[in-house]
C-alpha positions as CSV (number, residue, x, y, z in Angstrom):
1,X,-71.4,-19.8,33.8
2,X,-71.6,-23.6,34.5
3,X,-71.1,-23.2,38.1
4,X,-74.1,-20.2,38.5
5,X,-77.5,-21.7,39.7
6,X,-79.5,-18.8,38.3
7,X,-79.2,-15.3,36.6
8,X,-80.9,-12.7,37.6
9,X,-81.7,-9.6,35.6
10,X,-82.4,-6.2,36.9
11,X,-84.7,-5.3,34.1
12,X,-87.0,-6.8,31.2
13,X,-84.1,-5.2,28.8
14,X,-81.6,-6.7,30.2
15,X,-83.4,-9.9,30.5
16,X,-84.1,-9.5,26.9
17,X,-79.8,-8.8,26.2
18,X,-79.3,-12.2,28.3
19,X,-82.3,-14.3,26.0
20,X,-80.0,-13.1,23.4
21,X,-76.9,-14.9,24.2
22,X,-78.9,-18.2,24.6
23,X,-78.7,-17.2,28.9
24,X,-82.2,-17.5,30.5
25,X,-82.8,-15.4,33.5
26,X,-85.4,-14.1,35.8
27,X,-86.3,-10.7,36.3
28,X,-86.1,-8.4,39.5
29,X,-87.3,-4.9,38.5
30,X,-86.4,-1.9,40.2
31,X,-89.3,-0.8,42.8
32,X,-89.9,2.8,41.7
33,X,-93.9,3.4,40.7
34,X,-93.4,4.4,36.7
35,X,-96.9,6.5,37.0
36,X,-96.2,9.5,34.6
37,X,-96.3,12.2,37.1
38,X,-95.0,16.1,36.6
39,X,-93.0,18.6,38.3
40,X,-96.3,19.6,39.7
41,X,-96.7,17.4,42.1
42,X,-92.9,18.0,43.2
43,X,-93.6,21.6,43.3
44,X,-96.8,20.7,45.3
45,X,-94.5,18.5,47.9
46,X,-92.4,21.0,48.1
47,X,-94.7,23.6,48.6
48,X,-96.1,21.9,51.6
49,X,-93.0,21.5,53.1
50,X,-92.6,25.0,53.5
51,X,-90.4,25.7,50.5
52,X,-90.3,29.2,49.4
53,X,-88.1,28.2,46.5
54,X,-90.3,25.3,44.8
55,X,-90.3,27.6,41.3
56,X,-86.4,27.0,41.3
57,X,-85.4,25.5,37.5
58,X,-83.1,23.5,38.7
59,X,-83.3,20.6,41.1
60,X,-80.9,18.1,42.6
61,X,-81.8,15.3,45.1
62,X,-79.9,13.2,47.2
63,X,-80.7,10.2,49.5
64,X,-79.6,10.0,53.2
65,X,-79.3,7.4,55.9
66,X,-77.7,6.8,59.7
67,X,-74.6,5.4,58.3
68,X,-72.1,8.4,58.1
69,X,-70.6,7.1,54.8
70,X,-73.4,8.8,52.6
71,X,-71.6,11.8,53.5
72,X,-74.2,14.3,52.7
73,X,-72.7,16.9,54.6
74,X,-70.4,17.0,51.7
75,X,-72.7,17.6,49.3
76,X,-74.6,20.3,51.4
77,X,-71.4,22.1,51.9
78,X,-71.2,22.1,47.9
79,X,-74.4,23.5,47.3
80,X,-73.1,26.1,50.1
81,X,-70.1,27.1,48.2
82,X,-71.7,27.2,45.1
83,X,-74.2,29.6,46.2
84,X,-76.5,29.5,42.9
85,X,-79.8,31.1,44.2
86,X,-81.7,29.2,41.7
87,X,-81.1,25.7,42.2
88,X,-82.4,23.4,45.1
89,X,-80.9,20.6,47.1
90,X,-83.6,18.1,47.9
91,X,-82.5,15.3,51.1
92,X,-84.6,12.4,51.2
93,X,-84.1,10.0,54.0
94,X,-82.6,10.2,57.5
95,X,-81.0,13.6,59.1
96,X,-80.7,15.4,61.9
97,X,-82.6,18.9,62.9
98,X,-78.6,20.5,63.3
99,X,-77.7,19.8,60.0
100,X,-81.0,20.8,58.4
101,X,-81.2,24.1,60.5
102,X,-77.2,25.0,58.9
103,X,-78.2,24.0,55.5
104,X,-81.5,25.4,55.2
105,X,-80.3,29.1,54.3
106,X,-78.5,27.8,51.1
107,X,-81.6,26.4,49.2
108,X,-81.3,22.3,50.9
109,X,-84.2,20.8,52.5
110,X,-84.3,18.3,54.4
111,X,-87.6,16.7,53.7
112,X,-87.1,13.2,55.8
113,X,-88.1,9.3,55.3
114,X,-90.8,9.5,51.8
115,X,-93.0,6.3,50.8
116,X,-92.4,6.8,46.9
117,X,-89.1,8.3,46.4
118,X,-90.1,7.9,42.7
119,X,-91.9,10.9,42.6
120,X,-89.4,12.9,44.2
121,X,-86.9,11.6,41.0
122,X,-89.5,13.1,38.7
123,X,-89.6,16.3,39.7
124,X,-85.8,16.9,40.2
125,X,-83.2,17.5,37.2
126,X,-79.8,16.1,39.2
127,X,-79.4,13.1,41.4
128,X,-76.6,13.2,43.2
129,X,-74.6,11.2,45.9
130,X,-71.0,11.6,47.7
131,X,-70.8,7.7,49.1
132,X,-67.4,7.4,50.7
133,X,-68.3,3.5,49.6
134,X,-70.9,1.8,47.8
135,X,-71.3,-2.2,46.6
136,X,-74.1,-1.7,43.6
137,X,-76.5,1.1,44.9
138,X,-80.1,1.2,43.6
139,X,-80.5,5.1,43.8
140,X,-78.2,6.4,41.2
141,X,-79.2,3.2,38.9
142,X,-83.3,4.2,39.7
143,X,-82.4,7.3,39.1
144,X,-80.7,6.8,35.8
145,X,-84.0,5.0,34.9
146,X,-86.3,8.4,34.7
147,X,-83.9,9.9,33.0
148,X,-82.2,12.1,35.4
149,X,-78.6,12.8,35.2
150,X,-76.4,11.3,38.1
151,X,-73.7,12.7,39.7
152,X,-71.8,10.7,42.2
153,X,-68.7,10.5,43.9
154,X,-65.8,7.9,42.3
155,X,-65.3,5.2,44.9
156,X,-63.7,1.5,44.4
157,X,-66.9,-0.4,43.9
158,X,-68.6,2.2,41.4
């Protein structure tokens, strides 16, 4: 620890954890808006996205980009083969019209780039992720932190 200019925390309770073992730190918190919202305004979103199955029980989310190393293909293919009509795959992020329009029958929506993916979180049940690779990724972690229940994929830097 002598050779470390400054510690940085990723939340007041960890901050709290370091204080404890005499370490002083600084606090970068998560950006996710902690507003207390409900599945409402999910099953709102959703409605207005054209979703005919917003009433589904159970919801899972994942987060896309460009690089081809999310590999949410995978996942969709999953929630293919699993082919429980009452659960709903939620994409947030990048993806293309091709792999929306194949999905699309099997209860996945592709809903695109959202401002406050924090609200998404709230009204889902599952977040999950199939990284092929992965430093320390914020989503599962932000996720974690309203209380959802993460699957991901095991990879050599999670």
């Amino acid at each position: 620890l002598k050779k470390i200019d400054r510690i940085v925390a990723v939340s007041e309770s960890v901050q709290k954890q370091l204080d404890q073992c005499g370490l002083n730190s600084n606090v970068i918190t998560n950006t996710i808006d902690d507003v207390l919202v409900g599945r409402k305004i999910f099953r709102d979103k959703a409605s207005e996205i054209g979703d005919n199955n917003a009433s589904n029980p159970l919801v899972f989310v994942a987060i896309n980009s460009r690089l081809p190393g999310k590999n949410v293909e995978f996942i969709c293919e999953a929630f293919r083969d699993a082919g429980n009509p009452r659960s709903l795959l939620i994409v947030l992020g990048f993806f293309d019209q091709a792999l929306k329009d194949k999905y699309r029958p099997y209860n996945v929506v592709f809903v695109g780039e959202v401002k406050d993916v924090g609200i998404w979180y709230l009204g889902c049940d599952v977040f999950v992720s199939s990284s092929l690779h992965e430093g320390m990724p914020n989503a599962p972690l932000e996720a974690l932190a309203i209380g959802l229940f993460v699957g991901i994929t095991v990879t050599s830097n999670l």
